[in-house]
Structure formats: C-alpha cells, structure tokens
N, C-alpha and C positions, 0 to 999 in steps of 0.2 A: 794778419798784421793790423797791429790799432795804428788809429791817427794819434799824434803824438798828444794832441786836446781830450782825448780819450785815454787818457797812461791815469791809475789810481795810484797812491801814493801806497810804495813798496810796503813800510812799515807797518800797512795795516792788516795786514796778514796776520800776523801776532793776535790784534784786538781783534780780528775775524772768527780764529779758531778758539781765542780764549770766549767770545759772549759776540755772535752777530750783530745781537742788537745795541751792548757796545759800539761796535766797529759801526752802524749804522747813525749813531749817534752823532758820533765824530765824526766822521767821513761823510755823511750826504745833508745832518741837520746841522754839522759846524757848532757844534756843543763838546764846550770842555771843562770840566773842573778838576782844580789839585787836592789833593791831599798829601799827606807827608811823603808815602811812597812813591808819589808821580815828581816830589820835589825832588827827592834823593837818586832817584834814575836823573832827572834831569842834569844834577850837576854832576853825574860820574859822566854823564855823554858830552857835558861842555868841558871835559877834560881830555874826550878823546876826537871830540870834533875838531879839532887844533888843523883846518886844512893848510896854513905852513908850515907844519910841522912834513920833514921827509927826513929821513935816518939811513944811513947805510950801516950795519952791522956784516965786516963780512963779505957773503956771496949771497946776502939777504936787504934789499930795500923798504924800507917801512913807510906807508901813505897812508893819511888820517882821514877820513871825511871824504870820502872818494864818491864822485857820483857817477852812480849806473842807471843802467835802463834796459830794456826789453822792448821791443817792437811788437816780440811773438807774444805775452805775455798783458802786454798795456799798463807795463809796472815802472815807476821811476824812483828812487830814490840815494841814499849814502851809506855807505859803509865804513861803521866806524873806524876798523882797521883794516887793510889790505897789506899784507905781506907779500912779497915776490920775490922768489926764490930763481936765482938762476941755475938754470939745468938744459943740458945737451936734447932733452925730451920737449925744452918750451916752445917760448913765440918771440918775435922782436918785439922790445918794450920803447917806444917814441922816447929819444933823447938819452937811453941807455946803449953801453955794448952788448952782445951777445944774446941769450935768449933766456926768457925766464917763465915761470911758472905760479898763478897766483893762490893763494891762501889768503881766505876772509877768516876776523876774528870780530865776534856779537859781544859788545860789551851788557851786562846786566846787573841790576839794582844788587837782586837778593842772592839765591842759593838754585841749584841746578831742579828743573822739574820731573813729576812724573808724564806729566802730559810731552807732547810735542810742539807747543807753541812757538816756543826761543829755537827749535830746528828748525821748523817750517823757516821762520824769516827768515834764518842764515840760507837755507838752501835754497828761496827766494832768490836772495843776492847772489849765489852762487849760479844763479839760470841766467841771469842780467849778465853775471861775469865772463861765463862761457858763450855767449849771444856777441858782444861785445870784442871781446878777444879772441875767439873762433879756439876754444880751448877746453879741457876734460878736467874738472875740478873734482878728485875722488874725496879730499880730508878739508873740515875749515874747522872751528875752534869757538866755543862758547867760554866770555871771562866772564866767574860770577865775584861780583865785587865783595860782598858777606861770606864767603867761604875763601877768597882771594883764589880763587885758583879755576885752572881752564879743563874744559871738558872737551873731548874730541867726539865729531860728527862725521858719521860715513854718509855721503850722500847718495843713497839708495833709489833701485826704482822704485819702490815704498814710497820714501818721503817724496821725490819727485814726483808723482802721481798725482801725491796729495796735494800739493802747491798747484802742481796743475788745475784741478780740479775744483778747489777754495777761490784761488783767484777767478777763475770762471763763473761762480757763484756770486761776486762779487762785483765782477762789471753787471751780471744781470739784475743783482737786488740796486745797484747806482744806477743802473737805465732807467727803473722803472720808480727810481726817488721811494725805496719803500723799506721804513723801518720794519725789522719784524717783534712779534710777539715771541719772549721766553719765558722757559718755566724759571723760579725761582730756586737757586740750591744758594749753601752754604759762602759759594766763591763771590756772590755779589757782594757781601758786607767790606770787602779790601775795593772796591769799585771807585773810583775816585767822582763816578758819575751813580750811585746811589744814592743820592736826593734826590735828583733829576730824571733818574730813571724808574724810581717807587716801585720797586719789582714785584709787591703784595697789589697793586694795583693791575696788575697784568690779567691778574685770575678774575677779574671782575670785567663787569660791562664797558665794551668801547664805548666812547661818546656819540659813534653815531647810532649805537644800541639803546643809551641811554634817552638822547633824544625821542626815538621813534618810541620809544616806549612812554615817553610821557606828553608825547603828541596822543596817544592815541587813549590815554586817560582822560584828557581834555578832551577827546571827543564823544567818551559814557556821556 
C-alpha cells in the first residue's frame, strides 16, 4: 500500500507507455508544452470534465469527472466518464437504490490506436475502480472524438499485468528523480515536448561526458 503523498498521477500511464522520457518530463521535471494536438485533447476533456453534470438515462446513471484512486497501485486520478448500470450482479451505489455496476468511458483527441496506450489508462481507472468499489469490471469503452465513435476494451490479464508492472516502473524511475534517455523514432515529431526534448541530442554526449572530456583537454 502507498502513502497517499506517494499516489502518481493516474493519467500518466498513457505518457509512460507512449515515451518514458516524456512521461519523466512531465511528471518529475514539471515540463510542459502545447501544441495543437495537446489543445484539441484539452478542450474535448473540458467538455467531458463537467463534474455537475449527473444523468440518469433509464436503469443507467451518468458521472463526469469522477475521482479515483488506488492504495495498491499509488495511482490518483478522474474519469472522464463513469457509467453505472444497475444490475442484480452489483454493489450499493451511496445516495442511489438498489445495486449497480460500473463502466469507465476514455474520452480521446484523435482516432483508435495500434499500440495499447489509451487501454492501459482506461484499465488503470478500472484497478482504481474495482479497488474503490470492491467490484469485477470485465468491459469499459474508448470515445475517439475524430472518428466520433467508441471502441470496446476487455480488461484482460494481459492488459492488467501490464499496468501493473508500468506503474511499478514508474514510482521507481519518480523515487529515484531520474529522467531516462530514448532512442529517437518517427513518434517524437507529434510530441508537444520536442523542442524541449531535442531527441537527436540523445545520441550524443551527456553533459557530464562532455565536461569530463574537456576537463581533461585542459589538462594535455
């Protein structure tokens, strides 16, 4: 169990598995730059962060901006959509009747991926959720806002593993305050932290390589 001073912020699991040294960037040097893409995510999530907004459709509750957390995990964060469904199979829901069941839905910029980044967070939130609510979340729902339409996620021991294992990764590279070095591919140019990051400077001498080495010219 983490102390709660110890909880990383859930979302960055995404920028974890998309480029570590992204995610170290943000997360332990507190560096941020936008670019178009970080704006247009932004404002589709200040559409769905609406936390007064609540809906009943139904035998279906809708909550925006919901915040979770993890003890086991040391993950805190919101969900942009929580769905809760009532069903004979759930739990008591505080200030509802009867018993319900939740489904998380990721709201996202572009269009659905081939990697697993946008799962991993959702099944993130779904650890937080089942932690939280003492509850078995098998389905949640990726919305991609450029193709308007939702993708369904089985939350696997696959993917659960994975999260597992990332976020572990994750308190250890934050303990030890240490960005790491990547190689450079094609996915850094959409980076909204590639200026800051100069990824062709990677391949070359750290500065304290660079130092030592011209200390030790000065001393021919």
């Amino acid at each position: 169990m983490y102390a709660e001073d110890d909880y990383l912020a859930l979302s960055g699991i995404q920028h974890f598995a998309f480029c570590r040294r992204q995610w170290a960037l943000i997360h332990i040097e507190q560096v941020w730059a936008e670019n178009i893409l970080t704006v247009q995510g932004d404002i589709m999530h200040e559409r769905a962060h609406d936390e007064a907004f609540r809906e009943r459709r139904g035998d279906t509750l809708i909550v925006r901006s919901l915040s979770v957390f993890s003890a086991k995990l040391g993950l805190s964060g919101k969900c942009d959509v929580v769905e809760f469904h009532r069903s004979k199979d759930g739990h008591p829901l505080f200030g509802e009747d009867g018993l319900w069941r939740e489904c998380p839905v990721e709201y996202k910029r572009g269009r659905s991926k081939a990697t697993d980044i946008d799962r991993l967070q959702l099944c993130a939130q779904v650890l937080c959720l089942e932690e939280m609510f003492g509850s078995d979340i098998a389905v949640g729902y990726l919305f991609y806002g450029e193709t308007k339409s939702r993708e369904r996620v089985e939350f696997d021991a696959s993917l659960r593993s994975q999260v597992i294992e990332k976020v572990a990764d994750m308190h250890r590279l934050y303990a030890r305050r240490h960005t790491p070095k990547v190689k450079p591919n094609a996915a850094c140019r959409a980076c909204s932290l590639f200026d800051i990051c100069v990824p062709k400077l990677q391949q070359r001498q750290s500065v304290k390589e660079y130092i030592a080495a011209r200390i030790g010219e000065d001393a021919l």
